[in-house]
C-alpha positions as CSV (number, residue, x, y, z in Angstrom):
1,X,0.0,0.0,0.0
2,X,1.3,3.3,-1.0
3,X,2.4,5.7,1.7
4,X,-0.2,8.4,0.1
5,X,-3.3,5.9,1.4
6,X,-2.6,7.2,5.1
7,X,-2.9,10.7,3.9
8,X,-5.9,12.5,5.7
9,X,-8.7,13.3,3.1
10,X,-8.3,17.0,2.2
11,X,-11.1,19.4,3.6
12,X,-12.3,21.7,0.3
13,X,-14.5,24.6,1.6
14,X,-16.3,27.1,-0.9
15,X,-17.2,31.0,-0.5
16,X,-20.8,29.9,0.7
17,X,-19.7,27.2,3.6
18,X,-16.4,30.1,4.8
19,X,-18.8,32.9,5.2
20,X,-21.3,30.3,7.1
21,X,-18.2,29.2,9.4
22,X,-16.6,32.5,10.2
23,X,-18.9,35.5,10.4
24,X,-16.5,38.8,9.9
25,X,-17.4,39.7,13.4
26,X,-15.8,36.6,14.5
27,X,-12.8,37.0,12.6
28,X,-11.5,40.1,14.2
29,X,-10.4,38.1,17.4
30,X,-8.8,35.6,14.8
31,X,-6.8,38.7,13.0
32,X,-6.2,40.1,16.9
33,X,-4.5,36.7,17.8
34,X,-2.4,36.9,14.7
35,X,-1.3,39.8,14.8
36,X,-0.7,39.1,18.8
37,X,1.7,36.3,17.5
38,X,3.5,38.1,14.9
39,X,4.6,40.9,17.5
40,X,5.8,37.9,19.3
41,X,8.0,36.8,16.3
42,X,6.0,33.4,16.8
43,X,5.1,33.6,12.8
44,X,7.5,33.0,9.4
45,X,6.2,35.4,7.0
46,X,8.3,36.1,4.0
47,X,7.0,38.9,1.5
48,X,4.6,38.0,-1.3
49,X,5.7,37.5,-4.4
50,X,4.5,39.2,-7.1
51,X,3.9,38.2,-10.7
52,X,3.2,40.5,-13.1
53,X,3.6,39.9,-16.6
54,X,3.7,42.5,-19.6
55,X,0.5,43.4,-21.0
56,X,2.0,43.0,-24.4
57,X,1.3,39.2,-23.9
58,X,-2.3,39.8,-23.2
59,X,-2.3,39.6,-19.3
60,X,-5.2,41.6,-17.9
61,X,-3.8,41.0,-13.8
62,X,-1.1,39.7,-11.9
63,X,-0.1,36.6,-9.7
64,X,0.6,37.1,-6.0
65,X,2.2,34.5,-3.9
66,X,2.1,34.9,-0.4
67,X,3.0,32.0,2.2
68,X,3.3,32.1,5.5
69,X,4.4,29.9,8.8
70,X,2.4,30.0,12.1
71,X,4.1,28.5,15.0
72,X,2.7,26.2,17.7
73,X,2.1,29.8,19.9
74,X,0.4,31.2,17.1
75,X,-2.7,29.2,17.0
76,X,-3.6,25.6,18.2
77,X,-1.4,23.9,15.9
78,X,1.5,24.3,13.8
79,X,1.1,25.3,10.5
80,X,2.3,26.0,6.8
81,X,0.2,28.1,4.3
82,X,0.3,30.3,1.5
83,X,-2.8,32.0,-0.4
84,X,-2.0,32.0,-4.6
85,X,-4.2,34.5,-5.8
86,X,-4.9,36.8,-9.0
87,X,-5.8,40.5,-8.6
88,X,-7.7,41.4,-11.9
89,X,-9.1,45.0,-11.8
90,X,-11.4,44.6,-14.4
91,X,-13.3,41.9,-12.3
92,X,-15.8,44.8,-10.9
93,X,-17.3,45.5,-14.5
94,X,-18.3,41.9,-14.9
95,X,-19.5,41.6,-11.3
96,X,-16.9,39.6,-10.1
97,X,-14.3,39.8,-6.9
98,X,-10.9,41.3,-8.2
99,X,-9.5,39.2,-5.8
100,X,-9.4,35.3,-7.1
101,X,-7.6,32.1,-6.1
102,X,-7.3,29.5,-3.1
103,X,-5.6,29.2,0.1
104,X,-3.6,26.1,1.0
105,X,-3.3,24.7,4.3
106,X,-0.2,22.2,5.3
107,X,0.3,20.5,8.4
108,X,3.5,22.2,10.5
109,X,4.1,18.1,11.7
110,X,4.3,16.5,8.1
111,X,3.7,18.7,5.9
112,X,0.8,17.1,4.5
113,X,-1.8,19.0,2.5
114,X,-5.0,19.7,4.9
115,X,-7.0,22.0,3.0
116,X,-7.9,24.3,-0.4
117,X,-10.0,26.8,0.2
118,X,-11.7,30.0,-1.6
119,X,-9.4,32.7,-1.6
120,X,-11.7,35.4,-2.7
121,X,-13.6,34.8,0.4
122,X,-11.1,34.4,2.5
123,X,-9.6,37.8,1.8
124,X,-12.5,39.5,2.0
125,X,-13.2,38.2,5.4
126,X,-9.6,38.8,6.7
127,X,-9.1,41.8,5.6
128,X,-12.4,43.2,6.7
129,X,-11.9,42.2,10.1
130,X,-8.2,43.8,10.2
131,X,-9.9,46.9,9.4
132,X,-12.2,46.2,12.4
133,X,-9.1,45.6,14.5
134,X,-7.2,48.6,13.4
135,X,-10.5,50.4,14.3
136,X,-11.3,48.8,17.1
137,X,-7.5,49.8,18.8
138,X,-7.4,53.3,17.1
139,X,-10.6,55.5,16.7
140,X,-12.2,57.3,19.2
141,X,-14.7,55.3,21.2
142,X,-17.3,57.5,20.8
143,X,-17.1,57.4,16.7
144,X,-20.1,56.7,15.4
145,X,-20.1,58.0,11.6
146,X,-18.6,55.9,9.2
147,X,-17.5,57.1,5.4
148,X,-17.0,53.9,2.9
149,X,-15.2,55.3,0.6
150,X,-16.4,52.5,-2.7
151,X,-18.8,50.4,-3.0
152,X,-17.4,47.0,-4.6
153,X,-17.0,43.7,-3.3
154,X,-15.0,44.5,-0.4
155,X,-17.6,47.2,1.0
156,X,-19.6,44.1,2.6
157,X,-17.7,43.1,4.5
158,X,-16.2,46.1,5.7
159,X,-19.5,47.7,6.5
160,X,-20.2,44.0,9.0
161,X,-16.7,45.2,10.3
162,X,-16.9,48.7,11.4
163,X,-20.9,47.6,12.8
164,X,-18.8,45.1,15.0
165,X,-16.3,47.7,15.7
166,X,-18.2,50.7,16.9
167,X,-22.0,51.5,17.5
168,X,-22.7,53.4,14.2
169,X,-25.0,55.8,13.0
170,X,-25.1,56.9,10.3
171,X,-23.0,55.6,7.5
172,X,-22.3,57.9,4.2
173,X,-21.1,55.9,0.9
174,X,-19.3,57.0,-2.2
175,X,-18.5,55.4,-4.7
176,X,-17.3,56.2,-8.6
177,X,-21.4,56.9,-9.5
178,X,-24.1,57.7,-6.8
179,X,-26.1,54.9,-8.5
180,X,-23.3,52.3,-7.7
181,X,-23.2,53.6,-4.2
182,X,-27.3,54.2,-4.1
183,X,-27.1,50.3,-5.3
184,X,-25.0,49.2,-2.0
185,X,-27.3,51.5,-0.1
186,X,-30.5,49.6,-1.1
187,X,-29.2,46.3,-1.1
188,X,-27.2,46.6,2.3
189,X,-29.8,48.9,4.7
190,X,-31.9,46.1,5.5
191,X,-29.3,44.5,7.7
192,X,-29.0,47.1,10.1
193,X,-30.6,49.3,12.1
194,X,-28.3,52.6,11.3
195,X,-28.5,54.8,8.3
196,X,-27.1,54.7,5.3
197,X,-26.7,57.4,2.5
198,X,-25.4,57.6,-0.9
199,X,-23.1,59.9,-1.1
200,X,-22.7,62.4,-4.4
201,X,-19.1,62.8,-3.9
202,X,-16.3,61.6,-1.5
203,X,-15.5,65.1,0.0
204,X,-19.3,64.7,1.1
205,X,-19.0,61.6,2.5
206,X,-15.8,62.1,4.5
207,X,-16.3,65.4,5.7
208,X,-18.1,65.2,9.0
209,X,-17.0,61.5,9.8
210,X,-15.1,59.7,12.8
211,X,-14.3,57.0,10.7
212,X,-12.9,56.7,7.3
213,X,-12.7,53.5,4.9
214,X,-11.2,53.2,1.4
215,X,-11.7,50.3,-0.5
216,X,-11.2,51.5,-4.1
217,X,-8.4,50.3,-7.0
218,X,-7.6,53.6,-7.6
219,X,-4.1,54.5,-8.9
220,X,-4.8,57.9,-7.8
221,X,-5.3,59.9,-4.6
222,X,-9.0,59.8,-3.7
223,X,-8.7,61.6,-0.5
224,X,-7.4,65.0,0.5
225,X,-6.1,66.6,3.8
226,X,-8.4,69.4,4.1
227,X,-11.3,67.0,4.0
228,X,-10.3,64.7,6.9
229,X,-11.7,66.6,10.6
230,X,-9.7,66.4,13.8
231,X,-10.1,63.4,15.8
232,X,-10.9,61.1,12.4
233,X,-9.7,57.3,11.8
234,X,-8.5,56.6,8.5
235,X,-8.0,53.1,7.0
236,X,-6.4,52.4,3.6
237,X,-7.6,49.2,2.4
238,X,-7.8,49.0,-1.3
239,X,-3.9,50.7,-2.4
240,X,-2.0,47.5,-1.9
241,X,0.3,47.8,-4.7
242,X,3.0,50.4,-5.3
243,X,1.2,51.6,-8.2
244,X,-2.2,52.5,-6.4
245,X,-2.2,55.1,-4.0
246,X,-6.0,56.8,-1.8
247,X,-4.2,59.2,0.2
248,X,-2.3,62.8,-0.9
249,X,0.5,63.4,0.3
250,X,-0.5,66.0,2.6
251,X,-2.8,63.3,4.1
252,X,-0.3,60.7,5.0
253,X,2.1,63.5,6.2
254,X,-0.7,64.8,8.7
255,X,-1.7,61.5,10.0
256,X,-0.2,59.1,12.9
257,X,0.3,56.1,10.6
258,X,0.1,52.5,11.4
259,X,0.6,49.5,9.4
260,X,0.2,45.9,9.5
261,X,3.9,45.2,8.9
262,X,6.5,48.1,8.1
263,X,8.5,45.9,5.8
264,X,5.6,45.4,3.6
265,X,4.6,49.0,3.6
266,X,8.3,50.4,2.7
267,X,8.3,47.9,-0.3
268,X,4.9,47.9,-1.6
269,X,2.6,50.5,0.0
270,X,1.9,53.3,-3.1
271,X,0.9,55.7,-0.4
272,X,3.6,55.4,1.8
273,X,5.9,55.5,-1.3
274,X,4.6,58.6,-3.1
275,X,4.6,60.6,0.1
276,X,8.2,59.3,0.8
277,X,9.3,60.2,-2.8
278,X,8.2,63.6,-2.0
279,X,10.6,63.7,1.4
280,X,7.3,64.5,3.5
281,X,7.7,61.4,5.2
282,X,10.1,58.1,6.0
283,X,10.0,55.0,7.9
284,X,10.7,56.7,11.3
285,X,6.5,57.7,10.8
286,X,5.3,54.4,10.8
287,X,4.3,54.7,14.6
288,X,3.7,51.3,15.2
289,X,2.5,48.0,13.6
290,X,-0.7,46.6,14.1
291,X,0.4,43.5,16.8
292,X,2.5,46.1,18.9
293,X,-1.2,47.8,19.7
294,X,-2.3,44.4,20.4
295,X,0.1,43.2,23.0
296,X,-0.2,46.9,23.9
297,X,3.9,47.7,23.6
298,X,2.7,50.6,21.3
299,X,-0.5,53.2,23.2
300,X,-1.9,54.1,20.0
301,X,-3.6,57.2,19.4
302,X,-1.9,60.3,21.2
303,X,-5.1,62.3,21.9
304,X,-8.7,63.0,20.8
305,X,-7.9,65.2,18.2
306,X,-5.4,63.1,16.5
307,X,-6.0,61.8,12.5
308,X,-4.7,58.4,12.6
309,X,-4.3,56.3,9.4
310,X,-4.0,52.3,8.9
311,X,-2.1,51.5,6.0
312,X,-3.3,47.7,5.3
313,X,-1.9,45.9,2.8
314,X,-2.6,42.3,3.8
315,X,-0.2,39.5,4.3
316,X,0.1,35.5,4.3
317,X,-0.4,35.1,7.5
318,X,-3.7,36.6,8.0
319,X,-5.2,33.8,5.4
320,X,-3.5,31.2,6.7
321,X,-4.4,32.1,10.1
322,X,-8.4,32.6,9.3
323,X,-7.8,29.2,7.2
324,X,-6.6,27.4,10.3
325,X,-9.2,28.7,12.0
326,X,-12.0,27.7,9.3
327,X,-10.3,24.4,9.4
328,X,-10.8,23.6,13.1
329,X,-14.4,24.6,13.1
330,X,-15.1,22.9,10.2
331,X,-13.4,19.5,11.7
332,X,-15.6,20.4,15.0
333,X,-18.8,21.0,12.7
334,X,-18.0,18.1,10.2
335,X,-18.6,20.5,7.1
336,X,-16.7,20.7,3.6
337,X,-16.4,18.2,1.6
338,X,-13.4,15.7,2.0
339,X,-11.3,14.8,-0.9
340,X,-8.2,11.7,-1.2
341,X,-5.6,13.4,-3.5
């Protein structure tokens, strides 16, 4: 009998059964753990690797490879992972995620394959809920007005976020038309009991807020100093390439900036790089990363008036920590479907 018989069957779980086992709420203590364990240097987590081939040969996105190692104090068992997913901008116009792929899980004992799973949902989940987390450690506590700044797929999830992060409002929407953000309005308002507003512009949106969210592929600034009040929360969510920027300069030189990991932001953050390029800022400004706020080496925000800005780019780690965690509860729940490779 071939060694590959005593191989565990392979859990496969799709976008509908990962957004039935780990609600976004839930996955902000996931993210917080994470983060919590990479502070503690208890995680291996090279940076991705991008592919991105000419468009002279016809390719309309690019390749990312991103792997990661979580250590037995990372989670409740060791493990290797790495999400290989496609970013393809044009995605939105045909109603699909930008974000494609799947997330492999391998055991940290033998290496074995445990689990392929939906990367699209995945990342929306995770990177929702860092949002939350950067939200939950950094605005005000009294915030209650949220701008979401587009309206795509990652405004979901981002919206169940910042409702789990801090008792909203009133929420204000923008988007690149009012119909597109009236759209998320209407289909998104029934779930909760706050208000939300399209938007005509984003200067409208952002201008009386606590809490601002961009989740746009723009390659160009959509938010300006002047626009941002005292005491606001900024996160940059959508920018995760050197060549996409949502912030002006003047913005990112105002703001206390945190990031999920300063490496990643020096080498790939368009923001940080444009406002670097322009001398108005340098790696002594990136206050503090996300899992120094967790285990609470870092305070945070100064003072009440502050404007702080997260800078999230999104790492391995985070989806092969939320994929651990899908896999456990999907063991303890007997869900997926099992496959022999």
């Amino acid at each position: 009998m071939s060694t590959s018989a005593f191989s565990p069957p392979v859990l496969l779980l799709d976008a509908t059964q990962i957004a039935a086992l780990m609600p976004v709420a839930d996955a902000v203590s996931v993210m917080s753990d994470m983060f919590g364990a990479l502070a503690r240097e208890q995680i291996h987590l090279p940076l991705r690797q991008i592919i991105r081939p000419p468009e002279a040969l016809g390719a309309k996105g690019l390749l990312g490879m991103m792997p990661a190692f979580l250590g037995s104090g990372a989670g409740a068992m060791p493990v290797y992972g790495a999400k290989v997913g496609t970013f393809f901008p044009g995605n939105s116009t045909l109603g699909k995620d930008p974000h494609q792929g799947c997330v492999l899980l391998m055991s940290g004992e033998t290496g074995e394959l445990l689990a392929v799973m939906n990367a699209a949902e995945i990342t929306g989940i995770r990177t929702a809920a860092v949002t939350g987390l950067a939200t939950r450690l950094l605005a005000r506590h009294d915030a209650s007005r949220l701008a979401l700044v587009g309206a795509g797929h990652q405004a979901h999830w981002h919206l169940a976020a910042l409702a789990a992060a801090r008792p909203l409002q009133h929420v204000r929407v923008a988007s690149r038309s009012l119909a597109t953000a009236q759209a998320f309005v209407d289909k998104e308002q029934p779930n909760y009991a706050f208000r939300l507003e399209a938007a005509p512009s984003v200067e409208a949106a952002v201008c009386d807020a606590d809490i601002v969210v961009t989740v746009t592929n723009s390659t160009d600034p959509v938010l300006r100093a002047e626009w941002i009040a005292p005491g606001t929360h900024v996160n940059l969510v959508g920018s995760s390439t050197p060549r996409h920027r949502e912030a002006d300069t003047m913005l990112m030189a105002r703001a206390q900036l945190f990031v999920d990991r300063r490496e990643s932001t020096v080498n790939e953050s368009g923001d940080y790089l444009a406002a670097a390029a322009e001398g108005r800022i340098g790696p002594e400004d990136l206050l503090a990363e996300l899992g120094e706020l967790v285990i609470r080496t870092h305070s945070g925000r100064t003072d009440a008036e502050a404007v702080t800005l997260f800078k999230s780019l999104g790492m391995g780690a985070q989806d092969v920590a939320l994929a651990a965690a899908l896999y456990q509860r999907a063991q303890a729940a007997n869900t997926g479907t099992r496959a022999s490779l």
